[in-house]
N, CA, C and O atoms as a printed pandas DataFrame, in Angstrom:
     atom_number atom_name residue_name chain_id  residue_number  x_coord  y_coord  z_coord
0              1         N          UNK        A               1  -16.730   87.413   26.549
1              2        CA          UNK        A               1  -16.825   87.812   27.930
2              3         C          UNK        A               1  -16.366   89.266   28.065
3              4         O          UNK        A               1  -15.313   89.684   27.584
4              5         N          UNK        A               2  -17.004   89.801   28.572
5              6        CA          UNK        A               2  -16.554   91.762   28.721
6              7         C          UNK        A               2  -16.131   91.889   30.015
7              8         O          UNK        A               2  -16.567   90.999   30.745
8              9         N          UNK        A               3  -15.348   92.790   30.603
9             10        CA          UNK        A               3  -14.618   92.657   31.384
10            11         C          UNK        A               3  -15.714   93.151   32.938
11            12         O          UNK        A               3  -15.162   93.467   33.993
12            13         N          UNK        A               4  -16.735   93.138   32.843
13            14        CA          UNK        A               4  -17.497   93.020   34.121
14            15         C          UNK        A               4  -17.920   91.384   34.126
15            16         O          UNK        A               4  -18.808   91.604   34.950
16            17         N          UNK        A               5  -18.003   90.335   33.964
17            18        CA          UNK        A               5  -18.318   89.543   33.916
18            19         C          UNK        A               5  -16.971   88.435   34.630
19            20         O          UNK        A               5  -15.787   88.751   34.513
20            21         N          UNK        A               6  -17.405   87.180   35.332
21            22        CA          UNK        A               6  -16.768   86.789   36.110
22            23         C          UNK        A               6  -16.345   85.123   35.408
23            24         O          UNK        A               6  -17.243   84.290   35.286
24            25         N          UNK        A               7  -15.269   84.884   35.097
25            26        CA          UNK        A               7  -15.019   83.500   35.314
26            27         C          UNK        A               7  -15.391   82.602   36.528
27            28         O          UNK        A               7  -14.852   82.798   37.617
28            29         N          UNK        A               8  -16.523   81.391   36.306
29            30        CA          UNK        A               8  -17.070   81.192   38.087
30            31         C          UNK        A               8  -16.222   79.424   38.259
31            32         O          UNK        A               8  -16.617   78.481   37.573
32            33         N          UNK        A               9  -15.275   79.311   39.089
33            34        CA          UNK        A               9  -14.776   78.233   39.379
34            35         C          UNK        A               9  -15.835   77.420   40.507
35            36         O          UNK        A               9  -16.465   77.823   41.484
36            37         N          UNK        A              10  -15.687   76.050   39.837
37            38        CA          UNK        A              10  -16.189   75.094   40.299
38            39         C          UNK        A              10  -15.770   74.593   41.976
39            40         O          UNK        A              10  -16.589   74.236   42.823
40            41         N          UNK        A              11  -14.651   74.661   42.109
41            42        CA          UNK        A              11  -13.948   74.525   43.353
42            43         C          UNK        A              11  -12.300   75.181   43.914
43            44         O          UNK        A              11  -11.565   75.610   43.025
44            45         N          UNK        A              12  -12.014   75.206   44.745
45            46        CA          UNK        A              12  -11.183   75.740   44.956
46            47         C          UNK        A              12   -9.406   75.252   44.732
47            48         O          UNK        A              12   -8.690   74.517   45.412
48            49         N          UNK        A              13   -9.180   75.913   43.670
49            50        CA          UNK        A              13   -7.957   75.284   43.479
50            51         C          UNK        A              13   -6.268   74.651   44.212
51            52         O          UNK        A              13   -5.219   74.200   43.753
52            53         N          UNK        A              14   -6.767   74.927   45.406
53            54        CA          UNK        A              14   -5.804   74.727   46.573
54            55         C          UNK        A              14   -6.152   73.583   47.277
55            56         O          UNK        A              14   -5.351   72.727   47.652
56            57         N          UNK        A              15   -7.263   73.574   47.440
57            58        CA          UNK        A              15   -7.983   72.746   48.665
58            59         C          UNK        A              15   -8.769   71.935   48.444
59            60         O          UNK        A              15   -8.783   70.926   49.149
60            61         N          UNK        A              16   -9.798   72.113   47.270
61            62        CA          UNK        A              16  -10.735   71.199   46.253
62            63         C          UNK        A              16  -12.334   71.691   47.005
63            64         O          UNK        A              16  -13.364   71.090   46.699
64            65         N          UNK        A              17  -12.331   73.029   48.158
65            66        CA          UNK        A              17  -13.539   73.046   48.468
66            67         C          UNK        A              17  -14.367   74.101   47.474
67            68         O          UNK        A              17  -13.963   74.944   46.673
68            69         N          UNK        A              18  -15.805   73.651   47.908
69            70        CA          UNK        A              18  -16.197   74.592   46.544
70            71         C          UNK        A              18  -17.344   75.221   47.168
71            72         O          UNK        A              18  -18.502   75.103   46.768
72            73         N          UNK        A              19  -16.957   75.902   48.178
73            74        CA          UNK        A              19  -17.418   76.940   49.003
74            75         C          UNK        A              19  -16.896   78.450   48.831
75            76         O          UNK        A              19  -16.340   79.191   49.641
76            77         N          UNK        A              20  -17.237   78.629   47.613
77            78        CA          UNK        A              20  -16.864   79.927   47.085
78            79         C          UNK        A              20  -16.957   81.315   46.903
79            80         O          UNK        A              20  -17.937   81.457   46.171
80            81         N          UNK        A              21  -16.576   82.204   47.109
81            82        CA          UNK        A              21  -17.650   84.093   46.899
82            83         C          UNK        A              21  -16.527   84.485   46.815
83            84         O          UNK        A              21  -15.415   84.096   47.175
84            85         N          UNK        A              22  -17.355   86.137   45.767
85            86        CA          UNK        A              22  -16.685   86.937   45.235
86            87         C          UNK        A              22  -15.629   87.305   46.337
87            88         O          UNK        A              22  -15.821   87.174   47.546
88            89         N          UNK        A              23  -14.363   87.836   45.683
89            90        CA          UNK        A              23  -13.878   88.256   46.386
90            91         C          UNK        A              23  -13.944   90.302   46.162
91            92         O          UNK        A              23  -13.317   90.981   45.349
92            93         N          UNK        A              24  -14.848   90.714   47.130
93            94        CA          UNK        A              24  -15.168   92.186   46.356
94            95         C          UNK        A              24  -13.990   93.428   46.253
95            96         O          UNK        A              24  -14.076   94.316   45.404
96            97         N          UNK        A              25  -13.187   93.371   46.972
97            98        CA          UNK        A              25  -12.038   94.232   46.933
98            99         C          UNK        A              25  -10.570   93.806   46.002
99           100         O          UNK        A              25   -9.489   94.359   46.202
100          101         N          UNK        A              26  -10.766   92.857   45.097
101          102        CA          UNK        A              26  -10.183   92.498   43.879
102          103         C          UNK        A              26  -10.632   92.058   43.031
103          104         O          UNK        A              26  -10.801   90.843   42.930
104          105         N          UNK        A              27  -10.950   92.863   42.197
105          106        CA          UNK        A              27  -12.148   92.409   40.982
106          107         C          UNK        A              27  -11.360   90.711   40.098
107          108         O          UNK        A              27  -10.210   90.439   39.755
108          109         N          UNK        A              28  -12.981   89.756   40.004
109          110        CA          UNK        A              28  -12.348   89.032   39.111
110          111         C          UNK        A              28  -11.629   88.140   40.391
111          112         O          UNK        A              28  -10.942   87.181   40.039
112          113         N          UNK        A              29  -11.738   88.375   41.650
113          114        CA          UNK        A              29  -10.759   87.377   42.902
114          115         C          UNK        A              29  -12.213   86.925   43.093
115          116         O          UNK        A              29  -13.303   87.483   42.962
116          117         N          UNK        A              30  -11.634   85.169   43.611
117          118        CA          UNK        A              30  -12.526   84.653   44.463
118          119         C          UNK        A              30  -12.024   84.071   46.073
119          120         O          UNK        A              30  -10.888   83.650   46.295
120          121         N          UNK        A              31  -13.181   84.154   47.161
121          122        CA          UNK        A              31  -12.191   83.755   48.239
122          123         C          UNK        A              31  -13.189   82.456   48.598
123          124         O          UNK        A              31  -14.396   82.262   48.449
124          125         N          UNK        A              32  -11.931   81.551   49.224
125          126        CA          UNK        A              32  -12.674   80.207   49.699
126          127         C          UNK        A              32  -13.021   80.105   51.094
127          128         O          UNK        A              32  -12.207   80.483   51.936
128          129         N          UNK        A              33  -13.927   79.726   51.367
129          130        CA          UNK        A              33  -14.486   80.157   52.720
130          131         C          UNK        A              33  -13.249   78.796   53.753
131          132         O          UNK        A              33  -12.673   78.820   54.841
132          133         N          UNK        A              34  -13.329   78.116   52.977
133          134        CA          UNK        A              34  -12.075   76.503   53.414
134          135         C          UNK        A              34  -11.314   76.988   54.270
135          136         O          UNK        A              34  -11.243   77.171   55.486
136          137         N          UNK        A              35  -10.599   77.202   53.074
137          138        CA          UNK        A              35   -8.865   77.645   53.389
138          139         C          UNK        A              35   -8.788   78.975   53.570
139          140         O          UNK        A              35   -7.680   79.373   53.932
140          141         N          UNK        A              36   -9.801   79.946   53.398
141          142        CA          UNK        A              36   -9.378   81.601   53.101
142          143         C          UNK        A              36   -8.207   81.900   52.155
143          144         O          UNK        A              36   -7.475   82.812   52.540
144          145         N          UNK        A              37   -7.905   81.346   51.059
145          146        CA          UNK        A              37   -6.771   82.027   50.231
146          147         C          UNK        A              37   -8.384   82.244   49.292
147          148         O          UNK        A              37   -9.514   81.767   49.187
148          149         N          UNK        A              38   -7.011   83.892   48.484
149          150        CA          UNK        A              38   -8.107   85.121   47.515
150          151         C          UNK        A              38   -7.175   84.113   46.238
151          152         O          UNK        A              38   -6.158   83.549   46.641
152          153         N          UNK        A              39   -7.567   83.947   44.798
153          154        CA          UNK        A              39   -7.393   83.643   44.227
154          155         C          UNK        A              39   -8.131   84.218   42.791
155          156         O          UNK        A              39   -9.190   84.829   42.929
156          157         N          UNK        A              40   -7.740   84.082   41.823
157          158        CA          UNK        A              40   -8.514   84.780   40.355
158          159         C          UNK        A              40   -8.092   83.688   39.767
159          160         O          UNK        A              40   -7.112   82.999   40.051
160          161         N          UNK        A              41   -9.230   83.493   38.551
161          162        CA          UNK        A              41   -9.556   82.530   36.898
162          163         C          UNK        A              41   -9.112   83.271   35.912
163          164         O          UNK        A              41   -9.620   84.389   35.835
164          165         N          UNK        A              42   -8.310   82.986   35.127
165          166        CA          UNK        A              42   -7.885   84.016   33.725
166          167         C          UNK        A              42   -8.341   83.607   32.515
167          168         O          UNK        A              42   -7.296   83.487   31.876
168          169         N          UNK        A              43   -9.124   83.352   31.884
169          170        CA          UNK        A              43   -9.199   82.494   30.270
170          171         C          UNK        A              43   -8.277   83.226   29.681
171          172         O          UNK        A              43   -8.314   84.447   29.533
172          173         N          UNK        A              44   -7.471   82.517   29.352
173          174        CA          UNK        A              44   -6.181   82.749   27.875
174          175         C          UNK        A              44   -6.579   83.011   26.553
175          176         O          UNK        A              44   -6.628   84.035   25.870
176          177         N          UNK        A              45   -6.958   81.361   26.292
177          178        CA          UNK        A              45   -7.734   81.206   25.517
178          179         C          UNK        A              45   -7.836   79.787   25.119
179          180         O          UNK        A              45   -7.644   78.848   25.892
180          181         N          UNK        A              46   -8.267   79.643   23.404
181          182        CA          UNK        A              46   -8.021   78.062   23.082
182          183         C          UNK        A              46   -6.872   77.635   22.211
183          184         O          UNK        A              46   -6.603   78.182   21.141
184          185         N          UNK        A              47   -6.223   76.645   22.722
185          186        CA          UNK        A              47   -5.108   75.956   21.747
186          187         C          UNK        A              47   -5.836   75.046   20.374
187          188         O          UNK        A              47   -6.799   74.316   20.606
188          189         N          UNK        A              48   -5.310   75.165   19.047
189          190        CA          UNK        A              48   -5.534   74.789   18.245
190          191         C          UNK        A              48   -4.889   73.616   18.373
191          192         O          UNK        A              48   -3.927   73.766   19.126
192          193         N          UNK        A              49   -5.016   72.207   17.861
193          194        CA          UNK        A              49   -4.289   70.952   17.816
194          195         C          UNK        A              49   -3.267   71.140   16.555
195          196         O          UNK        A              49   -3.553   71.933   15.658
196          197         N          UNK        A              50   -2.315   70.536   16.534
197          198        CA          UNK        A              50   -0.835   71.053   15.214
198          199         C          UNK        A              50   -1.323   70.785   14.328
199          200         O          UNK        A              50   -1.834   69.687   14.110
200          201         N          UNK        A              51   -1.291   71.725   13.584
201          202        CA          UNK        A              51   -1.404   71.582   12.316
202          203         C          UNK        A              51   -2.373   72.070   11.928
203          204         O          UNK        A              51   -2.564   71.928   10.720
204          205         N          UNK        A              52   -3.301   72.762   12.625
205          206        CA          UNK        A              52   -4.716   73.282   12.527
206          207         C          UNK        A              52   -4.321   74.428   12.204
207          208         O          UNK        A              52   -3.362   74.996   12.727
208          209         N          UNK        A              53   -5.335   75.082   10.908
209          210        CA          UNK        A              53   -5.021   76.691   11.204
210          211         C          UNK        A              53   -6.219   77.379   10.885
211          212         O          UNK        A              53   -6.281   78.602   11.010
């Protein structure tokens, strides 16, 4: 993923609505039309299971 590209959530993590859009004045924010909270998706990454290498 390159850093113009958007993590796209399924629903809204506060509220569960999934009435969603960019949020354009914080890159990478999304706002919920629901509740109106601005919120952002981060991928970390992936956990290996123990012992895996």
């Amino acid at each position: 993923m390159t850093g113009t590209e958007r993590a796209v959530p399924f629903y809204c993590p506060y509220c569960g609505d999934e009435d969603l859009r960019p949020e354009e004045e914080s890159e990478g924010a999304w706002l919920c039309s629901a509740c109106r909270r601005v919120f952002s998706v981060k991928f970390i990454g992936l956990r290996l299971g123990e012992g895996v290498r």
